[in-house]
N, C-alpha and C positions, 0 to 999 in steps of 0.2 A: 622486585620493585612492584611496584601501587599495579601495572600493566598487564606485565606476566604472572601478576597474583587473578587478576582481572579473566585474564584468558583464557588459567588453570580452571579458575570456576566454568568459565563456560565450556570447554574442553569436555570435564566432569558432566555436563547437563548437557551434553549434546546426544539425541537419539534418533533422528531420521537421516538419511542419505544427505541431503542438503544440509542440513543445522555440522552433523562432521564435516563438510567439505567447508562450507564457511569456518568453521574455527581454523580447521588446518591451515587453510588460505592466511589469516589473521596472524597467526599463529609463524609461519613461514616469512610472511612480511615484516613482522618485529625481529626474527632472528638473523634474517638475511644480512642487514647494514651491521650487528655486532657480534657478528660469529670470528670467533678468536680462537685460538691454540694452545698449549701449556708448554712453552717451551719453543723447543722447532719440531714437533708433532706437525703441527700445519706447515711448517715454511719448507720442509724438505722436497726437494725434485727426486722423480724414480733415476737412477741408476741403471746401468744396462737396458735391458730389454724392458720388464715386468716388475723390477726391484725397486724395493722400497716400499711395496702397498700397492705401488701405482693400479697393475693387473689389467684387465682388460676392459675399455671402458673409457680412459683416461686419454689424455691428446699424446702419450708419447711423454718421452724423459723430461720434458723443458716446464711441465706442469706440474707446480705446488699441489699440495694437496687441500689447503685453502680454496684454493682457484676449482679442484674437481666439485667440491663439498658445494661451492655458490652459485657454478655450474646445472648440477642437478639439482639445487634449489630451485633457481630460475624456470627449469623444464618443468619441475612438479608445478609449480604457479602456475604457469599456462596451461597447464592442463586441468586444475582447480577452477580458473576462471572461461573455459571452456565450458568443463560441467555445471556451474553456477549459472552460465547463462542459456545453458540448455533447459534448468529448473524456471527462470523466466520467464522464457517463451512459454511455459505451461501455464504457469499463472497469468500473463498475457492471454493466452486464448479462455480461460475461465472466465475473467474479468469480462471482457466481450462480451462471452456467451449470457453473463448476467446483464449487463449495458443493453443486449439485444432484449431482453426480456424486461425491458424495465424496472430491475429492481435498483433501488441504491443502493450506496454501501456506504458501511459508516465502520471506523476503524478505531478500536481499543489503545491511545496509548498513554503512555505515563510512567515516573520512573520507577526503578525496581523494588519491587516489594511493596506496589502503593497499593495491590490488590486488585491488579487486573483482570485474571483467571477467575476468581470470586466472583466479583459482577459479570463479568460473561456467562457463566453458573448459574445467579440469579436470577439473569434476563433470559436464557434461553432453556440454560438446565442441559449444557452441556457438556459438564460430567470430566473435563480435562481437568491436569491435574494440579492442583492446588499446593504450595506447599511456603511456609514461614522462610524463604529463604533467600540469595541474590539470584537474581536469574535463573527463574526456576522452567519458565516459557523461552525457546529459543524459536520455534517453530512456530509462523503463523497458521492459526487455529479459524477457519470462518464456520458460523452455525448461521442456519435462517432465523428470525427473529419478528415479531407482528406489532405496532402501532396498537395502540386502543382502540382505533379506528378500524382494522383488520389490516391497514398495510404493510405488505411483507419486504422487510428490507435484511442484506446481509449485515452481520456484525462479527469481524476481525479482530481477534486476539492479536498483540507485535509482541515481539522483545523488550523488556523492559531499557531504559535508557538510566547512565547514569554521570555525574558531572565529570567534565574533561573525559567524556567516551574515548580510548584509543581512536585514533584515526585508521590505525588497521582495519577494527571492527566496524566503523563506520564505513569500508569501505567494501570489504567482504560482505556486509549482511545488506546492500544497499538496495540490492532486488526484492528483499524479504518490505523491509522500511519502505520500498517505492508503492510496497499497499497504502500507506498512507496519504502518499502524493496525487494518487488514482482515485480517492474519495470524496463521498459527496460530501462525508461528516467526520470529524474527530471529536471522538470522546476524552477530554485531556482527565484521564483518573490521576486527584496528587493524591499521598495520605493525611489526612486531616489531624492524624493522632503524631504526625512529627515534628520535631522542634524547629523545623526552619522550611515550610513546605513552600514558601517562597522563593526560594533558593531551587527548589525540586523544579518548577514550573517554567523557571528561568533554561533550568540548564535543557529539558524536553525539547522546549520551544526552539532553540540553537541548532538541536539535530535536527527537528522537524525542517525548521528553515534551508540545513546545511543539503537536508534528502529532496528537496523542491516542494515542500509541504505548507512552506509559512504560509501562505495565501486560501489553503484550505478553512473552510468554517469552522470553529472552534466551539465546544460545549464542554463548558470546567465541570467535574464531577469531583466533589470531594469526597472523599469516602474513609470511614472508619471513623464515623461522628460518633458510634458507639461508648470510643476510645481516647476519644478528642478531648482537649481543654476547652472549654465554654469559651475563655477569652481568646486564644487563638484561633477558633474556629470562626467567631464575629469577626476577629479583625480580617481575614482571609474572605470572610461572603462580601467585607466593605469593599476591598480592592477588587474583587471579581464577582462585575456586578454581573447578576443574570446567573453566579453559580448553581448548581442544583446540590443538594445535601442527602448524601446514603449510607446504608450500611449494608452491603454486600452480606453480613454476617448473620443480623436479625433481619434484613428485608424492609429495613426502616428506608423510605422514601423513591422507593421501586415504580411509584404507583406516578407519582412526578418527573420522574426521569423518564418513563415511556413516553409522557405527554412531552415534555421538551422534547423529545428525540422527534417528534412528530409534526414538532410546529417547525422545528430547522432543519429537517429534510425538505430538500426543494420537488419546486411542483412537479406533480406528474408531468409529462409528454403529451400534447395537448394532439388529437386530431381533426386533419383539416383537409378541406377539398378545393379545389381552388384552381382558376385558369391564370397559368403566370406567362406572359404573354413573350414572343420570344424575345424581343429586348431586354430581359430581365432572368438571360438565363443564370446570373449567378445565385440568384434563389434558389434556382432547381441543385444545382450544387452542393450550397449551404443545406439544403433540405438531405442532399443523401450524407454531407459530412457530419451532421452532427444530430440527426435523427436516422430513422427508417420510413423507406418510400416501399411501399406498398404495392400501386398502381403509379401508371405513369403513361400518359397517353396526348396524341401529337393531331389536334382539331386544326380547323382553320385558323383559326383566331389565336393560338397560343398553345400550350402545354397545362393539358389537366395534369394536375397533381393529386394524390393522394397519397396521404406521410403523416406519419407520429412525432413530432419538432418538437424543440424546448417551447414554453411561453412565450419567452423574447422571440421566437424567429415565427411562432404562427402569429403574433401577433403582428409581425410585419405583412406574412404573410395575407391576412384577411384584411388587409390595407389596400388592396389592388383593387380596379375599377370591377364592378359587376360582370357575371357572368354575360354572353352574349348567347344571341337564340340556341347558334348551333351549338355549342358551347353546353345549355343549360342542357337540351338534348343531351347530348354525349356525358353530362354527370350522372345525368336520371341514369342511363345505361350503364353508369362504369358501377354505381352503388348497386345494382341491383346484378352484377356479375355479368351482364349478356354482352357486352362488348367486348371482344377480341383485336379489332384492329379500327382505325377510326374512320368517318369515314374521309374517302377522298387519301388515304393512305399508301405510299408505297409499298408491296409486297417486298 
């Protein structure tokens, strides 16, 4: 069936430790509910001790061999979704370590075969592997990548998606996809050159939403305008206004997609110095939940801050009353590194 045709490809195209353990996972989870017997192959109980196949392993004489087979199913899953989420927690600490450094991240997806690997190529130059086929990418791929502007953001290769995706594999490869929930940007690539790319963008968007993604920013990339029909490619820029138009192949419209890529990346992390007075400790809070605090220092009058924040939150931030004497004292001090402890401080 349409599924286990579906799985057999990805099976075929799986080559790192995680991209096998997710199919197999997938893979296990389809077979589990319609695993059957020819005969009474499966319905028979062991016999005596050991007879019958049963051997050692088994609960004893009163258990089918259906029942061993779904058994050891069960135990390999768990231990599939063990390791799959030991692979998370890695990309959990990567992602950070970028968050910590402020780069963004913008993430490649779109359905199969729309030419995702090719424009990651283009853009970065690199060098993964390319190929005419379904699911040729199982393994997300990130490369650093620069703005025209010089700013350096990452760009993530995913999986290709494709309509009515198994729910298995949506649910096995959900750690791989949650790159995209984590993002500051999605690059939605359809193929420009297929007969119903509407239908392509429909079904993306459904995963993207199913994986916690809908709400990330969205930048339509059509691509293989090389190949396109003139009239379906107009009618396709009418519905998605703001599209950008490329070709991964000749490099046609590369020079516009870096600019778009650059104007919907959001702002930098803005720094700020600041006395937040103690009434208003949930600032200092907000400032280490969702930025980096730097310095952080405890005057009369309140808590000097110094922190790297979104816009939104220094912009509340530089909302607060004026520094005071001592106050402005103790900034001069904190920006020029000589203060250790403030004064009037508890040891």
């Amino acid at each position: 069936d349409r599924t286990a045709l579906i799985l057999d490809i990805f099976a075929q195209h799986a080559r790192s430790k995680e991209g096998k353990a997710q199919v197999e996972l997938a893979q296990l989870q389809y077979l589990l509910p319609r695993l059957r017997g020819w005969g009474e192959s499966l319905s028979r109980q062991a016999g005596g001790r050991v007879a019958g196949g049963g051997g050692i392993g088994t609960r004893g004489p009163g258990e089918t061999k259906i029942e061993t087979d779904r058994r050891r199913i069960r135990t390999r899953i768990s231990k599939l979704r063990g390791e799959i989420s030991g692979f998370k927690t890695g990309r959990e600490v990567q992602r950070g370590q970028r968050r910590r450094n402020a780069v963004p991240s913008v993430v490649i997806a779109g359905y199969t075969n729309a030419g995702k690997s090719s424009l990651l190529n283009a853009l970065t130059g690199a060098g993964v592997l390319v190929e005419d086929a379904l699911f040729a990418t199982l393994d997300p791929t990130v490369r650093r990548a620069e703005t025209p502007a010089g700013r350096p953001f990452t760009l993530t290769d995913t999986v290709g998606f494709v309509r009515h995706l198994p729910h298995q594999l949506v649910d096995a490869f959900r750690s791989t996809l949650e790159e995209a929930a984590e993002a500051d940007l999605v690059l939605h690539v359809v193929d420009g050159s297929d007969a119903d790319p509407q239908a392509q963008l429909a079904a993306v968007r459904g995963v993207l939403a199913e994986v916690g993604a809908g709400n990330v920013p969205e930048l339509v990339v059509i691509n293989k305008i090389d190949e396109a029909d003139p009239m379906t490619l107009k009618a396709l820029q009418l519905r998605e206004r703001g599209a950008v138009t490329v070709s991964a192949k000749t490099g046609e419209g590369l020079g516009e997609l870096r600019a778009a890529i650059e104007q919907a990346l959001p702002e930098r992390d803005r720094l700020v110095r600041v006395s937040v007075p103690y009434s208003r400790g949930d600032l200092v809070a907000r400032a280490h939940a969702a930025g980096e605090v730097t310095r952080l220092e405890h005057g009369p009058d309140g808590t000097l801050l110094e922190a790297r924040v979104p816009p939104e939150l220094a912009a509340e931030l530089e909302r607060l009353p004026a520094l005071g004497t001592a106050d402005s004292e103790l900034a001069e001090h904190l920006a020029e590194g000589l203060v250790s402890d403030p004064p009037g401080a508890i040891p």
